[in-house]
Phi, psi and omega in degrees: 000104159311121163269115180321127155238132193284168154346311165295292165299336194299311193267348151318317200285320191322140164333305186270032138283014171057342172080221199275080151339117167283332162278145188217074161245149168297167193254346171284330175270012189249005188253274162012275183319294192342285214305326185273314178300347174270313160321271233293330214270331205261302137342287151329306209269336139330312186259006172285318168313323177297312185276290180344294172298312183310343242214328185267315189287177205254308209229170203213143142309130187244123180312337178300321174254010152271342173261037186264005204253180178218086183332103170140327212247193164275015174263095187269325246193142147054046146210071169336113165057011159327296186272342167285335156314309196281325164289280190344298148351278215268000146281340199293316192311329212258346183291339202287313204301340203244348165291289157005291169333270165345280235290290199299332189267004143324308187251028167059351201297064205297295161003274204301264203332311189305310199319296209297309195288340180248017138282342215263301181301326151299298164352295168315290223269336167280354155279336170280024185214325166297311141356290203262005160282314179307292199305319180302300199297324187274007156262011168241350109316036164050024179270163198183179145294100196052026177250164160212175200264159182291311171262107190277340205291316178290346192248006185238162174285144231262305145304012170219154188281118174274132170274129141294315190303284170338321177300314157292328162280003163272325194252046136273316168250355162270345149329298163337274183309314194299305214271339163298288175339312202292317156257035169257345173301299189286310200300312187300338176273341181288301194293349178267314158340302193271018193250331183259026174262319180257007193255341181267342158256019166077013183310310184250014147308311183281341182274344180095002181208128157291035177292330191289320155340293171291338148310294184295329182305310175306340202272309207285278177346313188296296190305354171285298193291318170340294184313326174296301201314321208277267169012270184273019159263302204262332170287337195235317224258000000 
């Protein structure tokens, strides 16, 4: 007894079928990855530019006395990097918050999913709303985009020569650098929005898969790791 073979299996069998995909990934999440490696490059190539100079110049703005203060509060003097901890913090938390996510949309749990996406879409917005108190104290010490502070003399170490250029060229690319980060941060908050907008009207209870959950999640992450790199050029190095 002959068995029909369709159209279809016919040509899975054929030589120039290539046979079994050794990856058994989705093709959106495999358009995804595409999209963050060309991101990471472009990021790259910002800090790399970044080091370049920094690396070059005699003498530099130093992150200690420029990150001492604590935006919001009466702590102006001798608290280093106090508050980018804290931002960091609270992106590292919404990466834990959008991993859960994933996790629950894995185990169908649409309720446990909605939860995680709106601490993760906070999150986003109390790191964007930290941001943008920082960036208000350093246009009111007089950093800036072609701006630079009037006493140059408080940001540099005491063994080094204050520059106006150098000065200008740190707060020309941490704007830059920061303010790209910052909106890849707002996009991502938009889109885990539109993601828990369908995930509470059950679009993808009916499709039966919570993939997409785990696409923005690769999208949140990335914009996590970014964030270690810009940290440690311009906050430590």
């Amino acid at each position: 007894m002959s068995t029909a073979v369709s159209p279809i299996d016919e040509v899975k069998t054929t030589p120039w079928s290539g046979g079994r995909s050794p990856f058994s990934v989705e093709y959106g999440k495999i358009m995804m990855w595409f999209f963050l490696l060309s991101d990471a490059f472009t990021f790259s190539s910002l800090l790399i530019a970044y080091g370049a100079l920094r690396f070059s110049s005699v003498s530099w703005p130093a992150a200690d006395l420029i990150f001492q203060s604590v935006p919001g509060t009466s702590i102006e003097h001798g608290a280093p990097l106090v508050f980018v901890g804290i931002m960091t913090f609270i992106l590292i938390m919404s990466s834990v918050t959008m991993v859960l996510g994933v996790e629950a949309g894995h185990r169908g749990a649409k309720k446990e999913v909605a939860i995680w996406l709106v601490l993760t879409v906070v999150g986003g917005f109390m790191f964007l709303g930290c941001q943008a108190l920082e960036w208000r104290h350093l246009f009111s010490e007089g950093f800036g985009w072609g701006h630079i502070p009037k006493d140059l003399g408080e940001f540099f170490h005491k063994d080094a020569t204050p520059s106006a250029a150098y000065t200008q060229q740190f707060a020309n690319l941490f704007f830059t650098i920061t303010g790209f980060h910052g909106f890849h941060v707002f996009t991502g908050v938009i889109i885990n929005i539109i993601i828990l907008v369908n995930v509470l009207v059950g679009t993808y209870e009916k499709r039966g898969s919570y993939l997409m959950v785990e696409k923005v999640g690769l999208y949140w992450h990335f914009v996590d790791l970014v964030w270690v790199f810009v940290f440690t050029f311009f906050y430590l190095v």
